[in-house]
VEXLUMRO-925517 format. One record per residue (C-alpha): x, z, y; residue number from 1. Coordinates in steps of 0.5 Angstrom, whole numbers, always signed. Example, Ala and Ser with C-alpha at 12.3 -4.5 7.8 and 13.67 -1.06 7.14 Angstrom:
2
ATOM    c1    c3    c2   i
ATOM   +25   +16    -9   1
ATOM   +27   +14    -2   2
***
This chain:
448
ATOM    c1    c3    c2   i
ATOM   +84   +25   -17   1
ATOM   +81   +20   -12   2
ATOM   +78   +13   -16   3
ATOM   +82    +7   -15   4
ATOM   +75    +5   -11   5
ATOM   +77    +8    -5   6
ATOM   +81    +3    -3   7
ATOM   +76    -2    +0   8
ATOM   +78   -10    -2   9
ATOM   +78   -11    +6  10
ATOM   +83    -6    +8  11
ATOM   +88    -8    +2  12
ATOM   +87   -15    +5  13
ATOM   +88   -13   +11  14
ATOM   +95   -10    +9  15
ATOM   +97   -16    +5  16
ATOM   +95   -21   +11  17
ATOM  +100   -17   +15  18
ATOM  +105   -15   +10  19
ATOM  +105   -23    +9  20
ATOM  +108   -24   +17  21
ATOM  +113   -18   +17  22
ATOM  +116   -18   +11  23
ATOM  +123   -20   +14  24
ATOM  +129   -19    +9  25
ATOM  +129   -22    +3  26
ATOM  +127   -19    -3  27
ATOM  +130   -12    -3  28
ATOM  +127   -11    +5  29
ATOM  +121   -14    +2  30
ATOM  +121   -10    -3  31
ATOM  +122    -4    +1  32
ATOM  +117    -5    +6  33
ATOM  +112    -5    +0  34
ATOM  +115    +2    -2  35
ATOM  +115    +5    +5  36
ATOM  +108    +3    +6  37
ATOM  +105    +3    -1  38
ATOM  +108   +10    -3  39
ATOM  +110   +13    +3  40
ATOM  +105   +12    +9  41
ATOM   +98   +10    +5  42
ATOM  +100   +13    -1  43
ATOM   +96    +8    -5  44
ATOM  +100    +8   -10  45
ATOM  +106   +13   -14  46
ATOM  +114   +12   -14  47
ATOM  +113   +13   -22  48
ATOM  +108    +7   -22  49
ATOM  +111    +2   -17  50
ATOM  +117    +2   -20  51
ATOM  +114    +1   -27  52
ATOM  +111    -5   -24  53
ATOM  +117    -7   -21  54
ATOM  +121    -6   -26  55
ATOM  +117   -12   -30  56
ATOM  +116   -16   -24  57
ATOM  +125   -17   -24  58
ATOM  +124   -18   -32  59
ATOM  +120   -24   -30  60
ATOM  +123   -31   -28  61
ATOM  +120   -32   -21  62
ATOM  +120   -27   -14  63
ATOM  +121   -21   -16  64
ATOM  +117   -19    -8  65
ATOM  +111   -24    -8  66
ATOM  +110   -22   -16  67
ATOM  +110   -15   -14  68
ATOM  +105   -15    -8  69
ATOM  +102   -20   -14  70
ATOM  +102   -14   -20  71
ATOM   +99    -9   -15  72
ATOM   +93   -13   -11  73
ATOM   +91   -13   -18  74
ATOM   +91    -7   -20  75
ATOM   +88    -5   -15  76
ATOM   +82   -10   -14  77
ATOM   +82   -15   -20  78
ATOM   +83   -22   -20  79
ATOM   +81   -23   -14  80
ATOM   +86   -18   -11  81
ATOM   +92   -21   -14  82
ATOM   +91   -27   -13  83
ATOM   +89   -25    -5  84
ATOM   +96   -21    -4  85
ATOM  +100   -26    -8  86
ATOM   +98   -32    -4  87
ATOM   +99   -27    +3  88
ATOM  +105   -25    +1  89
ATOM  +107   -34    +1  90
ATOM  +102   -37    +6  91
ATOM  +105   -35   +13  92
ATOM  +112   -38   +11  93
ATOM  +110   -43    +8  94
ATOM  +106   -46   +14  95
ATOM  +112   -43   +19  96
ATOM  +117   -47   +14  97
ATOM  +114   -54   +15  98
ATOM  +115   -53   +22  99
ATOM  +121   -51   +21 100
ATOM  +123   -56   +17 101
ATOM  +120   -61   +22 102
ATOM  +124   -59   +28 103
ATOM  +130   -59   +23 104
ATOM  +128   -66   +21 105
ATOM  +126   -69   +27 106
ATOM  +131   -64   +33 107
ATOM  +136   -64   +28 108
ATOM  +142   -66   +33 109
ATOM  +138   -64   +38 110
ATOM  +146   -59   +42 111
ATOM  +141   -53   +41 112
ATOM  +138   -54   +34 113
ATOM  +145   -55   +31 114
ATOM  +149   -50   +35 115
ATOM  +143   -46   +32 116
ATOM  +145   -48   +25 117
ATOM  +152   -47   +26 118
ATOM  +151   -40   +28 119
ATOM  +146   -38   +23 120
ATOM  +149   -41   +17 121
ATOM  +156   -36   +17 122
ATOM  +151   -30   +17 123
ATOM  +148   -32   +11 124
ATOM  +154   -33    +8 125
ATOM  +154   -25    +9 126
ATOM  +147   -23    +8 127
ATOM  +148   -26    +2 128
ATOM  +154   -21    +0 129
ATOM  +151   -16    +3 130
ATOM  +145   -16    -2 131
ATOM  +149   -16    -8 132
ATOM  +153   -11    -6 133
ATOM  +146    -7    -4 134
ATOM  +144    -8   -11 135
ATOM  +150    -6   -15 136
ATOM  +150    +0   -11 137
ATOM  +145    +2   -15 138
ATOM  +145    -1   -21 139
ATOM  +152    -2   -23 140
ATOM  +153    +6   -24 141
ATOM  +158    +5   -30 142
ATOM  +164    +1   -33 143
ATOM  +158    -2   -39 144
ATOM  +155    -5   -32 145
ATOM  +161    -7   -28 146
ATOM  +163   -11   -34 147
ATOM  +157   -14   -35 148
ATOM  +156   -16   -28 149
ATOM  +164   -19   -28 150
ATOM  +163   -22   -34 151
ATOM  +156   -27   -31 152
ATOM  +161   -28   -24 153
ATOM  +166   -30   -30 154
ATOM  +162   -35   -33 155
ATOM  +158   -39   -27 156
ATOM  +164   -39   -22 157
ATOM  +170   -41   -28 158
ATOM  +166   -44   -34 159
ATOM  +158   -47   -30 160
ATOM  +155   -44   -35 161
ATOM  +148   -46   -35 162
ATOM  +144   -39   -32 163
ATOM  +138   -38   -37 164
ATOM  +144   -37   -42 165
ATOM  +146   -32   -38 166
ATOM  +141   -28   -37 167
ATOM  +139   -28   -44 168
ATOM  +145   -26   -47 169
ATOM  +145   -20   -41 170
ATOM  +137   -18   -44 171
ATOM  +141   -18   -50 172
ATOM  +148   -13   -49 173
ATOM  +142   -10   -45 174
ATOM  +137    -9   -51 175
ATOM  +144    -7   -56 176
ATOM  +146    -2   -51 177
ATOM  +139    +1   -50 178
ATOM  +140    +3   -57 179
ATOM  +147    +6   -59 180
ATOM  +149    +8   -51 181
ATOM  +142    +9   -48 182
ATOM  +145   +14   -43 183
ATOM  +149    +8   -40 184
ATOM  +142    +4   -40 185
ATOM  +137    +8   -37 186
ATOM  +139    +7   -29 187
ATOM  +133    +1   -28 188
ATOM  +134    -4   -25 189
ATOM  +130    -3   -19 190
ATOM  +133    -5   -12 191
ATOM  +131    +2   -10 192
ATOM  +133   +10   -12 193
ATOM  +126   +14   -15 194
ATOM  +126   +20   -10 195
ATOM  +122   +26   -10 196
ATOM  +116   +23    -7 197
ATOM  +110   +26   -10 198
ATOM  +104   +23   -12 199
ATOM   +99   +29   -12 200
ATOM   +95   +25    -7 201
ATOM   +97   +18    -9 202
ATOM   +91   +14   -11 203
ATOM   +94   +11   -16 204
ATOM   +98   +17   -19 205
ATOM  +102   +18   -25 206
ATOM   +97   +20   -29 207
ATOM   +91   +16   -27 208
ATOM   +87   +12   -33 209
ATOM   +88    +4   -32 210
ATOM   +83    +1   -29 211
ATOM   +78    -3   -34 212
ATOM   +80    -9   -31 213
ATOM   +86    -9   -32 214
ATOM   +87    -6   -40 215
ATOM   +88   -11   -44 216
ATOM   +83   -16   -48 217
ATOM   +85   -22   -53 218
ATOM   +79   -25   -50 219
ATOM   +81   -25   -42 220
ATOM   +88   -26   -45 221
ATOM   +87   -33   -47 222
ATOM   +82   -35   -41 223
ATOM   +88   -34   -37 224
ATOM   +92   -38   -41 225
ATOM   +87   -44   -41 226
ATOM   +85   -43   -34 227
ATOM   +94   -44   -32 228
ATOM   +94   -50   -37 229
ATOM   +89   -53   -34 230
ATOM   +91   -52   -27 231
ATOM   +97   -54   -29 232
ATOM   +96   -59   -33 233
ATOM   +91   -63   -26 234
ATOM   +96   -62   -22 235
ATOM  +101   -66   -26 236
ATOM   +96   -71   -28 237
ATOM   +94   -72   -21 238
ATOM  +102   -73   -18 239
ATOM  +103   -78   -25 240
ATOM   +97   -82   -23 241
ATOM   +99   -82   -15 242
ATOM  +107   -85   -17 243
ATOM  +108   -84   -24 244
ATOM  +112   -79   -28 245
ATOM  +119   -82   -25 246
ATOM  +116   -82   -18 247
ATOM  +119   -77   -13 248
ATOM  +112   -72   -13 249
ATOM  +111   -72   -21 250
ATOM  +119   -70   -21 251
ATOM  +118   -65   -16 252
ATOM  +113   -62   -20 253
ATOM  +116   -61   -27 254
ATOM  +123   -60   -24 255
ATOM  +120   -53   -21 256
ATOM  +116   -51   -26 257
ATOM  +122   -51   -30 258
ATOM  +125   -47   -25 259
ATOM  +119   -42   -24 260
ATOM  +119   -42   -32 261
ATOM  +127   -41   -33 262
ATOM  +131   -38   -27 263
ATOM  +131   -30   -28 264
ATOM  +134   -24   -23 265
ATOM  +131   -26   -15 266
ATOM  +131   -32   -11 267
ATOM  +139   -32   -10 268
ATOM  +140   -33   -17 269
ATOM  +134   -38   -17 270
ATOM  +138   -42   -12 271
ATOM  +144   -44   -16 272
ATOM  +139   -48   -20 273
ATOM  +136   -50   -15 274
ATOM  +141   -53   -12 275
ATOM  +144   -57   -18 276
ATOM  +137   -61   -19 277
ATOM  +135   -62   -13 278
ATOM  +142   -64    -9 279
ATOM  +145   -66   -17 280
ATOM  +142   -68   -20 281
ATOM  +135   -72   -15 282
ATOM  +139   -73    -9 283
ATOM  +133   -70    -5 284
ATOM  +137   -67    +0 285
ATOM  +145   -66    +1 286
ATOM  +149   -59    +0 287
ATOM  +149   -58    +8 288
ATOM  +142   -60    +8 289
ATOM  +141   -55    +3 290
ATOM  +145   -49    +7 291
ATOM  +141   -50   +12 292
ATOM  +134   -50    +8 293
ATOM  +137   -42    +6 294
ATOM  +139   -41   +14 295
ATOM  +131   -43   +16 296
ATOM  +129   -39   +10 297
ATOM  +133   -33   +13 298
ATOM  +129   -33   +19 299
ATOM  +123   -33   +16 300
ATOM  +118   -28   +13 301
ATOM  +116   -27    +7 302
ATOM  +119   -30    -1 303
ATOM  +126   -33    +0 304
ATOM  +125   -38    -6 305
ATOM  +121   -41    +0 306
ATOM  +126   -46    +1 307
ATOM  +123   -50    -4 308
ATOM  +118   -51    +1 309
ATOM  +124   -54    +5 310
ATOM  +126   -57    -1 311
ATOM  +120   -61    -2 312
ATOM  +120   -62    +6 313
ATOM  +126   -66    +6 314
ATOM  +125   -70    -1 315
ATOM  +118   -73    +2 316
ATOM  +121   -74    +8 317
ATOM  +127   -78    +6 318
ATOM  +125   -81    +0 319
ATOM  +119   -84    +4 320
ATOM  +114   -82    -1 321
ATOM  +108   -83    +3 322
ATOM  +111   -90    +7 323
ATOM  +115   -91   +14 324
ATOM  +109   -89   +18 325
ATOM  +107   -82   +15 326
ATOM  +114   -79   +15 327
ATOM  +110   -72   +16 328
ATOM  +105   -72   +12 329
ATOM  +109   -74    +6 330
ATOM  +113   -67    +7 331
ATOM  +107   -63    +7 332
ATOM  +104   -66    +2 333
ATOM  +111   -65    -2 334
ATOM  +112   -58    +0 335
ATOM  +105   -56    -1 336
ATOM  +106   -59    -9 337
ATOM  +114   -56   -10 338
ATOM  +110   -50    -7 339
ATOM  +104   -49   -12 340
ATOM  +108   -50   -19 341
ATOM  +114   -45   -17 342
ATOM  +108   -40   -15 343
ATOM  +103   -42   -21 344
ATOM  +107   -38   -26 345
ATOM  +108   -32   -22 346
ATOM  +101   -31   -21 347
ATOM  +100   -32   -29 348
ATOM  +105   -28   -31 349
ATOM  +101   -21   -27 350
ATOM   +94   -23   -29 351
ATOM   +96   -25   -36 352
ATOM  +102   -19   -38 353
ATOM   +99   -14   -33 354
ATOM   +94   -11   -37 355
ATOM  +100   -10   -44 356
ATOM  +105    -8   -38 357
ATOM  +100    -2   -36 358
ATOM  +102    +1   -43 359
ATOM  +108    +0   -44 360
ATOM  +110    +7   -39 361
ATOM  +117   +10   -39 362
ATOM  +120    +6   -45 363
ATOM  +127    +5   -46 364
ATOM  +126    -1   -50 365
ATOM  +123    -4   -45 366
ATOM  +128    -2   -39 367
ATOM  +134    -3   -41 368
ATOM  +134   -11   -42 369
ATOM  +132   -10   -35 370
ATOM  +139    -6   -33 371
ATOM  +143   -11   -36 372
ATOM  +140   -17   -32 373
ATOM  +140   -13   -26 374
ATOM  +148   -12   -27 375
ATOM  +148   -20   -28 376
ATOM  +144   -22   -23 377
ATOM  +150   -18   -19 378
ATOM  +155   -22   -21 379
ATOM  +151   -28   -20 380
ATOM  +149   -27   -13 381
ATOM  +156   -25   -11 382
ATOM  +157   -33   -14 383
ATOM  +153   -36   -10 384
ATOM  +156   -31    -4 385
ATOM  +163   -36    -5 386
ATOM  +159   -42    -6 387
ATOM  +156   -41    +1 388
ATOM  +163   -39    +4 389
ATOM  +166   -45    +1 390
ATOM  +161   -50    +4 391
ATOM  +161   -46   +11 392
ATOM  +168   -46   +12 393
ATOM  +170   -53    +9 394
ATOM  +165   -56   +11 395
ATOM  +167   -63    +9 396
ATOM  +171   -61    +2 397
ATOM  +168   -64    -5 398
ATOM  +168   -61   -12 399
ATOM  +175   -66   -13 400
ATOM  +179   -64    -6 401
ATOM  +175   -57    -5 402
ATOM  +179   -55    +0 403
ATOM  +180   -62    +5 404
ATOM  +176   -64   +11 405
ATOM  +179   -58   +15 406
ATOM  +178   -51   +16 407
ATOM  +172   -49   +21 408
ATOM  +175   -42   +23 409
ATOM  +170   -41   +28 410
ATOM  +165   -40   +23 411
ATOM  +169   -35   +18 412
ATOM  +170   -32   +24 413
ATOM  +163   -31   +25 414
ATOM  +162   -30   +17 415
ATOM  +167   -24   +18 416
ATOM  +163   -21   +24 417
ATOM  +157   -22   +20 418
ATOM  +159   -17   +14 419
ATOM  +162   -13   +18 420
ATOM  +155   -11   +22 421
ATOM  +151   -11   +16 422
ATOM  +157    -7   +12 423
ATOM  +159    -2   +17 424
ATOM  +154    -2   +23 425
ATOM  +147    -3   +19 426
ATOM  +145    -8   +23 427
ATOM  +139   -10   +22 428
ATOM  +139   -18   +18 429
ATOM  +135   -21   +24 430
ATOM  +140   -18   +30 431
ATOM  +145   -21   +26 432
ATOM  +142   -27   +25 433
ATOM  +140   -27   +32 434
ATOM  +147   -25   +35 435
ATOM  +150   -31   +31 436
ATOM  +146   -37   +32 437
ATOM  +147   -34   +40 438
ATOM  +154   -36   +38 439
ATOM  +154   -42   +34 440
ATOM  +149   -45   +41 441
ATOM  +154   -42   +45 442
ATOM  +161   -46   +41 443
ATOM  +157   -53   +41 444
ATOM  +156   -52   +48 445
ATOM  +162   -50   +51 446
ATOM  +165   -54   +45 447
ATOM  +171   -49   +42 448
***
């Protein structure tokens, strides 16, 4: 078996710095980029291990994506390897967003930029269909399952009920079942099949020991711990001495530590709660502000949960943070903090459970709670389909008059053209993106 060592820090870095400028289509492109290039083309890793690692990863609150490309930058290098793939993986969207979010803020009602929203907004009602239905696909494999994934639409659409108490209670259905239906449970959780992929000449194979630095020692656990409290720690104490605890920048950190903490099943489940704080509840930014946010995010690479950085762009913006006269760097700096406690967990969470995780191979008891939450995380993707469909296509309605204001048919129409590139044709997401912000530019203009 080749040693782990074989593969150079440098050439890792490589790849990381790479895949974090082309890893275009939300988590599960993401994650299938990583398995192509991983598994099949480098072989630095085996199916049976990857999928081990990403079945933990989709446990965990967070991006899944940039938590995987976490989970393996330090299995293979340490530390310093995790740390070095999971910042690569956020970095490159996070720069490209603030540009972004800038042009938005400041061009917005510039003709081209708003028939460029118009027109993207309508295909992101679809992709996001289209990755629940490409999650369900694999996931929803028996009537257990489709009832668990009903029953999560079920309670978000009709009851609003808060999401962590859904992802609970499906680990838990998910725990029961693995022990009196374990056949109904076993089918993972992850986005995409086992093949038949040999890991013979993987360098991390099936069979190969975990390496020293990532068994598991009481003494690096609590060092990790301490050193994640105290990062955190600074870094609140810092906003609390710049605007106090109810000043927006303070806010913006707690609220996102929240929501890195306890929001389960990927970035479109994330964004539910996303948006009941940070339009709700704190008034960052506005519902149409907040669809286009997940517009821009789709047009740019890396972890789609980067439209917090958005978020925090806007929020500094209009609440001024930094005064009248430093309308930009109050964004920066806002999107740069919302940035820094949404993905602190993430990387705390590898480099603290890691080492425990990398014992736990094959297990039933740890999988099956996983298929459960992945059955409702379909659900609640699907949710948050109809959500944007609304707002897309009533764009004037309210939660009281949810179907006033008119309807726009120009973009249902889009949404429908959307579905039926991805479902039917296979159009790659950016194509489809590209062809409906083209329409969108094209009605504003001529004005249809």
């Amino acid at each position: 078996m080749i040693p782990i060592s074989r593969i150079s820090f440098k050439e890792a870095l490589r790849f990381w710095f790479k895949l974090g400028f082309v890893s275009f289509g939300g988590p599960a492109g993401q994650i299938a980029i990583m398995h192509r290039e991983l598994v099949e083309t480098h072989r630095w890793i085996s199916e049976k291990r990857f999928l081990h690692a990403l079945n933990y990863c989709m446990v965990l609150p967070g991006p899944e994506a940039q938590q995987l490309a976490t989970y393996i930058g330090w299995l293979m290098h340490g530390t310093k390897g995790g740390i070095a793939a999971g910042a690569l993986f956020v970095l490159p969207s996070l720069f490209i967003l603030i540009a972004l979010s800038w042009i938005y803020l400041a061009f917005g009602n510039v003709p081209l930029v708003a028939g460029l929203l118009y027109g993207i907004k309508p295909a992101v009602t679809a992709i996001v269909l289209h990755a629940a239905w490409r999650i369900g696909v694999r996931t929803l494999k028996n009537s257990w399952l489709i009832a668990i994934s009903v029953a999560a639409f079920t309670a978000l659409f009709a009851f609003n009920v808060y999401f962590p108490i859904i992802i609970l209670a499906a680990a838990l259905l998910g725990a029961i079942g693995g022990t009196l239906a374990p056949n109904k449970f076993s089918i993972g959780g992850a986005h995409l099949a086992a093949d038949n992929t040999s890991s013979i000449d993987a360098i991390i194979g099936d069979d190969t020991p975990t390496p020293p630095h990532a068994q598991f020692r009481w003494s690096r656990f609590w060092l990790y711990v301490a050193v994640g409290m105290a990062l955190w720690l600074t870094g609140m104490a810092l906003l609390i001495a710049h605007s106090g605890w109810d000043g927006t920048l303070a806010q913006m950190g707690w609220f996102f530590t929240k929501a890195a903490m306890l929001t389960f099943g990927g970035a479109y489940a994330v964004l539910p709660y996303v948006y009941q704080g940070a339009v709700e509840s704190y008034q960052w930014l506005t519902p149409q502000q907040m669809i286009d946010g997940l517009a821009l995010g789709e047009t740019t690479p890396g972890p789609l949960i980067m439209v917090v950085a958005f978020v925090g762009f806007v929020g500094g913006w209009t609440k001024q943070i930094l005064g009248a006269d430093y309308l930009f760097l109050a964004g920066v700096l806002a999107a740069g903090v919302v940035t820094f406690f949404t993905f602190l967990p993430s990387f705390l969470f590898i480099l603290i459970g890691g080492p425990l995780i990398e014992t736990t191979h094959g297990q039933l008891k740890f999988t099956a709670p996983l298929t459960a939450i992945t059955a409702a995380v379909v659900g609640v993707i699907v949710n948050l389909a109809v959500f944007f469909a609304w707002h897309v296509w009533w764009p004037n309605s309210t939660r009281l008059t949810p179907l006033s204001g008119g309807f726009e048919w120009f973009a249902a129409v889009l949404t429908v053209a959307a579905a039926i590139a991805l479902f039917r044709f296979k159009i790659g997401v950016m194509t489809v993106i590209a062809g409906c912000g083209l329409a969108g530019i094209l009605k504003v203009s001529i004005g249809f």
